[in-house]
N, C-alpha and C positions, 0 to 999 in steps of 0.2 A: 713120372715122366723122367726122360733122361737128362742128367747132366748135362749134356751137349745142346739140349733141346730150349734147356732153359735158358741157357746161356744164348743162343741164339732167339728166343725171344725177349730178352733181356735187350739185347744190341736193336734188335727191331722197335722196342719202344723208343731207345736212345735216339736213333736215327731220325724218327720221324715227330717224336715232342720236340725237341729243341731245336729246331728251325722253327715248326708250328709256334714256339715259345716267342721266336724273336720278334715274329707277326706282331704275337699280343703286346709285347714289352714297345714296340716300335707306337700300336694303337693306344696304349697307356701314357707314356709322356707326348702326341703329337694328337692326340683325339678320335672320333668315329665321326668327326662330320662327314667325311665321304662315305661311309656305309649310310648314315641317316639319309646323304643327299637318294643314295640308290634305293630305299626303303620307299622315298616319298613319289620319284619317279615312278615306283611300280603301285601305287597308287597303298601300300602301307604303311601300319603307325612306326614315326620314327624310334618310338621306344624303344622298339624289336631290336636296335643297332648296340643295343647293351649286350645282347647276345653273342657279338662277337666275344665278349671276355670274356664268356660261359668256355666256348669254343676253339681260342687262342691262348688264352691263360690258365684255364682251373684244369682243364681235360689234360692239356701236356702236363702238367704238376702230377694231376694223377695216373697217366700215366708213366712217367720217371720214376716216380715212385712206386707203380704194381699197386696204386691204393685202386678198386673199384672198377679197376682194368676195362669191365669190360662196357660199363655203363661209360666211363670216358670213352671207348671209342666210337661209342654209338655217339654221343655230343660231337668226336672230333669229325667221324662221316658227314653226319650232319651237317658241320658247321662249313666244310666242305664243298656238299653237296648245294648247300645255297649262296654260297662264292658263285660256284658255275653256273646257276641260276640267275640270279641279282648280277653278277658283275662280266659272265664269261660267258652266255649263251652264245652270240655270233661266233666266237672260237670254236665252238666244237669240233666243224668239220676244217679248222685252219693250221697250219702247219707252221710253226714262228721260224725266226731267221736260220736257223741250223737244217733247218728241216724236218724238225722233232714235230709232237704234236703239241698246240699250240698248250692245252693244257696237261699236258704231261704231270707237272705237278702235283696239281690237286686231285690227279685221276688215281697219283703214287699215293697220294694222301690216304684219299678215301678209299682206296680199297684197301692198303697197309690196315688202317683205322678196324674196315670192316672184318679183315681176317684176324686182326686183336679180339672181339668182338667172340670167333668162335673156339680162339685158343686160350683165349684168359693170358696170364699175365707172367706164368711160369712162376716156378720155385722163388726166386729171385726177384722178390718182391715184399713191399712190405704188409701184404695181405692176401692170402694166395688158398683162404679156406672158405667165403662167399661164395653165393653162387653167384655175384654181380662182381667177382678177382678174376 
């Protein structure tokens, strides 16, 4: 791969783990009772709310660091994907105060995540010869 190539999925992991990161750091010292609360509402076990740290803290780790690339961004899709689900469905088709779409973010997420997914993790990384980099 090019130089250039890497280097720009290099910056696309940066971008998109360390906000995901702050999610989790913010869930680590204030709690998941509000994901448990949503878990219970949807009529599942609150356990499953452990899963945000799967999805907010381990996956941006790996990918900052290119370890496993591409199985982190299947977790970070994921964990994504059941935000919109569990917390954003009435948004979907809403528009927030700017007039963006309401979920914008998680939609940058999850598909950033998923295009990680089928480019791997590039040169610049700290594992980049798995088939799961």
């Amino acid at each position: 791969m090019k130089k250039s190539q890497d280097i720009g999925l290099f910056i696309v992991r940066i971008t998109i783990a360390v906000p995901m990161l702050m999610y989790g750091i913010s869930k680590i010292i204030h709690g998941i009772s509000y994901i448990e609360g949503l878990l219970k509402e949807n009529g599942l076990p609150s356990v499953l709310a452990y899963g945000v740290y799967v999805g907010e803290v381990i996956a941006p780790i790996l990918l900052i660091a290119g370890f496993r690339t591409r199985l982190a961004a299947v977790l970070f899709a994921s964990n994504c994907l059941t935000a919109i689900i569990l917390a954003q469905t009435a948004a979907i088709f809403s528009l927030n105060e700017n007039g963006g779409w309401a979920l914008e973010t998680l939609a940058i997420y999850a598909g950033i995540s998923i295009a990680l997914f089928f480019t791997g993790s590039g040169k610049i990384a700290l594992s980049s010869t798995h088939q799961w980099d």
